[in-house]
Residue, then its C-alpha position, 0 to 999 in steps of 0.5 A: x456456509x453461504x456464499x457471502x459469508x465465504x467471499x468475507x472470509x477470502x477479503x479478511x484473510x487475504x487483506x490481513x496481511x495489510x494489517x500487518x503492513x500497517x503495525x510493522x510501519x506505524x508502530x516504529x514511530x512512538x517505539x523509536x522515542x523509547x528505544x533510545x534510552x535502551x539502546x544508542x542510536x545517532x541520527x544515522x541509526x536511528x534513520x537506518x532502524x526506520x528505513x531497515x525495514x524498507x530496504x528488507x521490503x525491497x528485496x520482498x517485493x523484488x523475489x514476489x513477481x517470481x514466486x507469486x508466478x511459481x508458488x501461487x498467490x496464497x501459498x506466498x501470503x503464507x509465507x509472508x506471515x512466517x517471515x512477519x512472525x521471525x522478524x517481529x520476535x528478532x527486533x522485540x529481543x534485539x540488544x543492540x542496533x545491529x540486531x534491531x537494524x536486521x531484524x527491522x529488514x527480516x520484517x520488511x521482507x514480509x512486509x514488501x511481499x505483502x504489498x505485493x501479492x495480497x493486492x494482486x490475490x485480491x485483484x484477482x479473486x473480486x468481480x469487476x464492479x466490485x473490483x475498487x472497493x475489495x482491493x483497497x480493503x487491504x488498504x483499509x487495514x494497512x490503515x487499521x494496522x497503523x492506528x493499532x500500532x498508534x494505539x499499542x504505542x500510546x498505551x505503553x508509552x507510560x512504561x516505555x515498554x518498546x519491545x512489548x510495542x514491537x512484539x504484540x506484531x506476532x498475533x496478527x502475523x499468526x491469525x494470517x498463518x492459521x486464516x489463509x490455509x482456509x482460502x482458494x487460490x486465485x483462479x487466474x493462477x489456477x489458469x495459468x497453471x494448466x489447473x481450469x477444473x479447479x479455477x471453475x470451482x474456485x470461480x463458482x464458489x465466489x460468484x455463487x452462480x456456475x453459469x457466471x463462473x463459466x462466462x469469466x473462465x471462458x473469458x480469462x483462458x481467452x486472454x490466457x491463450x493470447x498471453x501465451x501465444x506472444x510471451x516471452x520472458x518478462x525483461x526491462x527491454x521487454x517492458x520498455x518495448x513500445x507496447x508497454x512501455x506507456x503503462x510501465x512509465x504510468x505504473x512507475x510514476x504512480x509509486x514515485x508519486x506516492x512516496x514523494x508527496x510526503x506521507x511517510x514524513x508524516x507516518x514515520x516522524x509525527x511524534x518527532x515533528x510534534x516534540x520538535x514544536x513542542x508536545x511532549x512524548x505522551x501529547x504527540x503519541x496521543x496526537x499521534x493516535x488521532x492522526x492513525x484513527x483519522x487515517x483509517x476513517x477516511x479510507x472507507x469513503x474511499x472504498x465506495x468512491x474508487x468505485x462509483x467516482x474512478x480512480x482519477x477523480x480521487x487522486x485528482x481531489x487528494x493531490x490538491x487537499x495534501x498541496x493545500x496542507x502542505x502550504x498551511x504547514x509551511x507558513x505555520x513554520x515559516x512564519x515565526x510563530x511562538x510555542x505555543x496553542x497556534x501553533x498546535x493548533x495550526x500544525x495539527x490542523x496541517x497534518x490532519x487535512x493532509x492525511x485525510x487527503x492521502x487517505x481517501x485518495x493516493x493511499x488505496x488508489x495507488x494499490x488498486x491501480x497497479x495489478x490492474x494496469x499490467x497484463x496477466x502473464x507478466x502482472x506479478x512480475x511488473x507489479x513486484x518491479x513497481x512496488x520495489x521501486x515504491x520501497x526505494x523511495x519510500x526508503x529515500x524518504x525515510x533514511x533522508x527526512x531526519x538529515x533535512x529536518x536537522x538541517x533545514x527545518x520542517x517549513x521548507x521540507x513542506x514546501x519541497x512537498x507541496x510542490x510535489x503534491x502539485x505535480x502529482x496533479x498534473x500528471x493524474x490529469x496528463x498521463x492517468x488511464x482510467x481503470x473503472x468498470x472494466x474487466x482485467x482482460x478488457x484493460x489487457x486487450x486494450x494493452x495488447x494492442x497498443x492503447x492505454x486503457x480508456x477513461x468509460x467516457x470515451x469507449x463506444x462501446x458498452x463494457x461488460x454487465x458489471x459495469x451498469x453497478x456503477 
């Protein structure tokens, strides 16, 4: 099989847990219109049904750091699609909000261990200068997921089939299981482990070249070496130890962001702010698809851009898109307008121009950035922390949102984000290294010795040869 060929077949399998992500996080949002009528919810349960999930992805993204280190990144995915698998049958068989609820947090387990371990595995395995664009392919298919989920939702709708919505989750789920037993391990694990001839053979196998394979063995048993000669356990002392703490305080304002600029508002409740204004079920559900389809597609001007343009100039561009959307939602609320097709109008235009704005920028970004800035011995272990944190705020988010909405309405809720959003501006531009064009060991040395790693326009010196792709 041609080595193109094989190196497709590693970011399909590998992402696909994103896929998964995607459905298990979307899909709630048109099935919870119909779940009602089976089963009772109040707010607080129906708040609980959504952020279940994300306190089981807490605790996924919290065991992940430890057994990614410790069963390696492909055997973890494995385990993922089992728990998607168990989870996704509980809540599709669930009688009551008890077994819906805890069902709900078995899936999130999957879900924060694969937010964990498919950017880190994919991290690991891409060649630098292609490094942006393969992880945010995950990225791409959490997107996917999400319109399927959409899709799935608008489809049965007319049946009010919620638990055939649910379920359809399984076959994704079982594809990742069957695919992943095909794929390599991720050669720095390999390292790591003391495996180098089987890492060479790995690393042959994807850059097609054993002269080029050498050069990046040689290059990540170097930085291997220098990790081990200062390792100590990874601690909270350790990672606010003034060698890492700028990059830990940078990663954690990254998730912080992320969630609080509103997205989930948007992924979660649409169908619910759409009814509120008047759409019916079947109208939001099918808005609810053009917002997944609009979603998906602009995430793939993202993959080449995180690549060609940096990081920081596509969080720069989204933040302010999403505080600009943010407005626009907020005068439309607040300023009295009738139901009514302006007010559809005016409201579906918002929630278009923001998602577009998340998705080529904060929704990839955010997981390719993470497995970058950490060190490698200690990469699993403090991207899991982050992405647990990203799961408490997440989960604040949604368990919160329906209280404030009942409470406050919708405009001032979006005003609340569009401050957020601007604040996410400075601080890309304040605080944000660029990653681009470098090599994981090259941000390590940088890390290593004290500095945050440099945007390419203040280096020097020439980075490695993957860099003249850009």
């Amino acid at each position: 099989m041609p080595t193109r060929i094989k190196n497709a077949l590693i970011w399909v399998f590998g992402a696909l847990g994103g896929i998964l992500w995607g459905y298990d996080t979307g899909v709630i949002s048109g099935a919870m219109l119909f779940i009602k009528n089976d089963i009772a919810l109040t707010p607080l349960l129906e708040g609980l049904v959504v952020s279940g999930l994300l306190v089981g992805a807490m605790l996924g993204a919290g065991l992940s750091g430890r057994l990614g280190d410790s069963w390696g990144r492909r055997r973890l995915i494995l385990a993922a699609s089992g728990v998607f698998i168990l989870g996704t049958l509980g809540a599709s068989f669930a009688v009551g909000p008890v077994s819906l609820i805890a069902s709900r947090f078995v899936i999130g387990v999957g879900v924060g261990i694969a937010s964990v371990v498919v950017p880190l595995y994919l991290t690991e395995l891409a060649p630098e200068h292609l490094r942006g664009g393969l992880t945010s392919l995950m990225q791409l298919l959490v997107t996917v997921g999400i319109f399927v989920a959409y899709g799935t939702d608008y489809l049965l709708a007319g049946a009010g089939a919620w638990r055939w919505m649910i379920g359809l989750g399984v076959i994704p789920a079982a594809v990742l299981a069957l695919g992943i037993l095909t794929q390599p391990e991720s050669p720095r694990w390999l390292v790591g482990k003391g495996r180098t001839d089987e890492a060479r053979t790995v690393l042959t196998r994807l850059r097609g070249d054993a002269g080029a394979a050498g050069e990046e063995l040689a290059e990540i048993e170097r930085a291997e070496h220098t990790e081990r000669a200062r390792s100590e356990p990874l601690t909270l002392r350790r990672l606010l130890s003034p060698q890492l703490r700028p990059v830990f305080v940078v990663g954690m304002l990254l998730v912080l962001f992320q969630n609080f600029v509103g997205i989930n508002t948007i992924i979660y409740y649409a169908p619910t702010l759409l009814t509120d204004i008047g759409f019916g079920s079947d109208g939001a559900i099918l808005a609810n698809v053009g917002i997944g389809l609009l979603n998906m597609l602009m995430t793939l001007p993202a993959m080449r851009l995180i690549d060609r343009r940096g990081r920081k100039p596509l969080l720069r561009w989204g933040a302010l898109g999403m505080c600009a959307a943010m407005v626009l939602l907020a005068v439309t609320n607040l300023s009295g307008l009738g139901y009514g097709a302006l007010l559809s109008a005016l409201t579906l235009l918002g929630i278009a121009l923001y998602i577009a704005s998340f998705a080529v920028s904060w929704g990839p970004v955010q997981w390719v950035m993470l497995p970058e800035l950490f060190p490698m011995r200690i990469r699993a272990a403090a991207v899991g922390l982050c992405v647990l944190f990203n799961w408490l705020f997440n989960m604040i988010v949604a368990l919160v949102f329906p209280s404030l909405l009942r409470a406050w309405g919708a405009g001032v809720n979006f005003l609340f984000f569009a401050g957020t959003t601007l604040l996410a501006f400075l601080f890309v531009q304040r605080l944000l290294p660029e990653t681009k064009g470098r090599s994981l060991e090259e941000i390590e040395q940088d890390l290593l010795r004290g500095r945050p790693a440099r945007p390419e326009a203040e280096r020097s010196v020439p980075v490695s040869s993957g860099a003249a792709h850009h």
